[in-house]
N, C-alpha and C positions, 0 to 999 in steps of 0.2 A: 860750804863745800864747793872745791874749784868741779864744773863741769864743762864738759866740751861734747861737741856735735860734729856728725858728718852726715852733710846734706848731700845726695848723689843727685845730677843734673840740676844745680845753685845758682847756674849765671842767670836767668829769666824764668819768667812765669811763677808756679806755685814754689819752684825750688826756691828762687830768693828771695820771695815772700817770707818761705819759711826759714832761710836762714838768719834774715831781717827778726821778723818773730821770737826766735830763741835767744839772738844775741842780748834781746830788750828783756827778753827773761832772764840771762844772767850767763849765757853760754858763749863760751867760745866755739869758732866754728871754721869747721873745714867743707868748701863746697867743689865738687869735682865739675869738667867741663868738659865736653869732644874736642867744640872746633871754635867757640865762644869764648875767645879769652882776656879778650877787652870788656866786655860785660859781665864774664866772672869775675877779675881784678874790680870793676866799678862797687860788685857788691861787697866783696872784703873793704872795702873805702866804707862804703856804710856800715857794715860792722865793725869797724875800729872806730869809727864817729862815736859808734854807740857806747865806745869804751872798751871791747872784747877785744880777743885775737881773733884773726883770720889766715884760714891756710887754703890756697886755690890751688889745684891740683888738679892734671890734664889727664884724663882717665877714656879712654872706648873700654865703654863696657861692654863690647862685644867680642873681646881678649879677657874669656876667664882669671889668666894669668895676672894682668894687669890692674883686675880689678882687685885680687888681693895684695897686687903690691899697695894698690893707692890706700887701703883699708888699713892699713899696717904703718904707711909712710902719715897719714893723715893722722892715728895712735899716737905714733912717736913725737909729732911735732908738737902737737895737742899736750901731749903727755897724761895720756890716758882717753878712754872714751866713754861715754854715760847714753848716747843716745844715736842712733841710725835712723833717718831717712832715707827711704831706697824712693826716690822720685823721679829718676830721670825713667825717658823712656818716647818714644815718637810716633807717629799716627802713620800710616799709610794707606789711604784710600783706594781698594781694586777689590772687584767682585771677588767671590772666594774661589769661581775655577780659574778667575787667571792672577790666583797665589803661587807660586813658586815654593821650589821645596827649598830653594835659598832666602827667599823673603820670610818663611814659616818660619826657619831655622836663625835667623841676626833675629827677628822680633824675638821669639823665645828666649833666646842668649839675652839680650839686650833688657829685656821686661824682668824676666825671672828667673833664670840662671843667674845672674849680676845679683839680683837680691838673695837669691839662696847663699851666694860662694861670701857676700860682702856679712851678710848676719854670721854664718860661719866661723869667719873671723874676728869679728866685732866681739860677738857673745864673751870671750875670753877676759876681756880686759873690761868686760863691764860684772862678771859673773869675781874676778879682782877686785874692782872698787866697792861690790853691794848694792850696786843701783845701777839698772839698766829701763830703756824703752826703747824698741823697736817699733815703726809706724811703717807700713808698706803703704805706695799710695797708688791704687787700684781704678775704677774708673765705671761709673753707670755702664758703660758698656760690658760689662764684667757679670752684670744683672740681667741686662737686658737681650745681650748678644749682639750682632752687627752685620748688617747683608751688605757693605762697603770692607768693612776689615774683620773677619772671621779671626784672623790670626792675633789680630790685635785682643779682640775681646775673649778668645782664649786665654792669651797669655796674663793677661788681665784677672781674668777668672783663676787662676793658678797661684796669681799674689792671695785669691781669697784662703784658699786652703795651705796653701805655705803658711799663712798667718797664724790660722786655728793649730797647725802642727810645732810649729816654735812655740804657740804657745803653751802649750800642753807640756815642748821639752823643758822650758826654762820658766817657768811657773816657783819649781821648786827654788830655785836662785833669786826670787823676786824678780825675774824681769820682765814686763809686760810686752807685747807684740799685741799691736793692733791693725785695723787696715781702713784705709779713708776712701770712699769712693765720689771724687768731683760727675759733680752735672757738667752742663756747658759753663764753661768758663772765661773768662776775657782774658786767653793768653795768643802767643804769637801763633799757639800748633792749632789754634781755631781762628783765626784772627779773618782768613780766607771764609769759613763758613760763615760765620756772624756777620760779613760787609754782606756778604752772598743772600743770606738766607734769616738775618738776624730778626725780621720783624717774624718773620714765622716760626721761626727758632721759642721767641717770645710768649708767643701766644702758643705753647707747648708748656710753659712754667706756670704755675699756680700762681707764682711770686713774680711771674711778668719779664724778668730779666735774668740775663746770664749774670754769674757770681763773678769776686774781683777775686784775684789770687788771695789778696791777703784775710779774705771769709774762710778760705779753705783751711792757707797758713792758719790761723787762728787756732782750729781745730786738731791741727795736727801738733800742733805749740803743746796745747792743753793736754795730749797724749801724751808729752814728754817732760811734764810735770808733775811735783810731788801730791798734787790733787787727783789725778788720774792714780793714784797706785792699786786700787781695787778692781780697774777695769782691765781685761786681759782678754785676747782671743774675738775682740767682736770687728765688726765692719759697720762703720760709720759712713753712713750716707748722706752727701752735702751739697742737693742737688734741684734746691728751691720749691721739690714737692713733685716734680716729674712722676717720681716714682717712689711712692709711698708702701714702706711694706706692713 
C-alpha cells in the first residue's frame, strides 16, 4: 500500500532525520519549512535518492490559516496522507518574567496550535485510507519544566495532552497518536548550548552523550509503522537516561 508522510519543520535536525527515516521505510514525503529552503529542497534530493517522492512546502506555522493550507496542499500532491509529524517548532531562551505576552502567544501558535489545526486536517484522509499515525514531537522539557523558557516547556507540555486527547478521539478509526520526548540532542536549535556547555551537558546523561537526530528519527519512524499498531496515546522518552520515569 502507497503511503505518504508529512514532516512539519523537514529541512534540519530531527525533522529530516525523520523524513530520511520514513522514506527508507517506504514513504513518500512532504516536509514544510519557514525560512530554510535550500536545506529543505537538499532533503527532498535524499528522499528521492532513496527512491520516494518528495513535496517541500513553505509553511509559518505561526498563520493558523497557512498551516491548513499546506496540510491539504501537501494531501493532494501526496495523494493521500497515512502519517503526521508535527516537529517543527524553536527554543527561546529568557527568564519567564521577561516573557512577553507576544513571545507566549508565536510559541503556543507555533508548538501546539500548528499541531492541533494540522492533525485536524490530516485525520480526514487518513480516517479515508484506514491507516493513520500521528507522532507529536514534545521535548524533556515538557517533563521537567524550564527556568530559561517557561513558555517553551509549556507549550511542549500541551503536545503531551493533545496526544492522550486525539488519542482517545481516533482510537476508534485505528489511528494511533503518540508523542516523543528528545533529551539534548545534536541539532543546530542546541548546537550553541552543547559548544557552550556540552562537557557538562554530558556528564548530566547516564549515556555520557547528546543523542544524533537520527536516534530520535528512529523512534518516531517506528511510531509510523505497521509494528507500532497497538501502541496509542503514550510519550516516549529519548533522552539517554536523564530522566528516567
Amino acid at each position: 500500500m502507497k503511503r505518504c508522510a508529512l514532516v512539519t519543520g523537514g529541512s534540519r535536525g530531527i525533522g529530516a532525520a525523520t523524513a530520511l527515516r520514513l522514506a527508507a521505510k517506504g514513504y513518500d514525503v512532504a516536509i514544510t519549512y519557514r525560512s530554510q529552503r535550500l536545506a529543505a529542497e537538499a532533503v527532498a534530493a535524499e528522499v528521492e535518492r532513496l527512491g520516494r517522492r518528495a513535496v517541500v512546502l513553505q509553511v509559518d506555522l505561526a498563520d493558523p490559516a497557512r498551516t491548513r493550507e499546506g496540510v491539504r496542499e501537501a494531501a493532494d500532491r501526496l495523494g493521500g496522507l497515512h502519517a503526521l509529524v508535527n516537529n517543527a517548532g524553536y527554543v527561546q531562551r529568557v527568564p519567564w518574567e521577561e516573557i512577553s505576552l507576544e513571545d507566549w502567544e508565536r510559541m503556543h501558535t507555533v508548538t501546539l496550535t500548528a499541531a492541533f489545526v494540522a492533525a485536524q486536517v490530516a485525520a480526514p484522509y487518513m480516517i479515508e485510507a484506514g491507516f493513520g499515525r500521528i507522532v507529536n514531537v514534545s521535548s524533556l522539557r515538557a517533563l521537567t519544566g524550564s527556568a530559561h523558557g517557561a513558555h517553551y516547556a509549556a507549550a511542549k507540555a500541551g503536545l503531551l495532552g493533545l496526544t492522550k486527547s486525539l488519542a482517545a478521539a481516533l482510537a476508534p478509526h485505528g489511528i494511533t497518536v503518540n508523542a516523543v520526548c528528545p533529551g539534548f540532542t545534536a541539532t543546530d536549535m542546541n548546537r550553541e548550548a552543547l559548544e557552550r556547555r556540552g562537557k557538562e551537558i554530558a556528564a548530566q546523561i547516564p549515556l555520557g552523550r547528546a543523542a544524533e537526530p537520527e536516534e530520535v528519527a528512529a523512534v518516531i519512524a517506528f511510531l509510523c509503522s505497521d509494528e507500532a499498531s497497538y501502541i496509542t496515546g503514550e510519550t516516549i522518552s529519548v533522552n539517554g537516561g536523564i530522566r528516567m520515569d
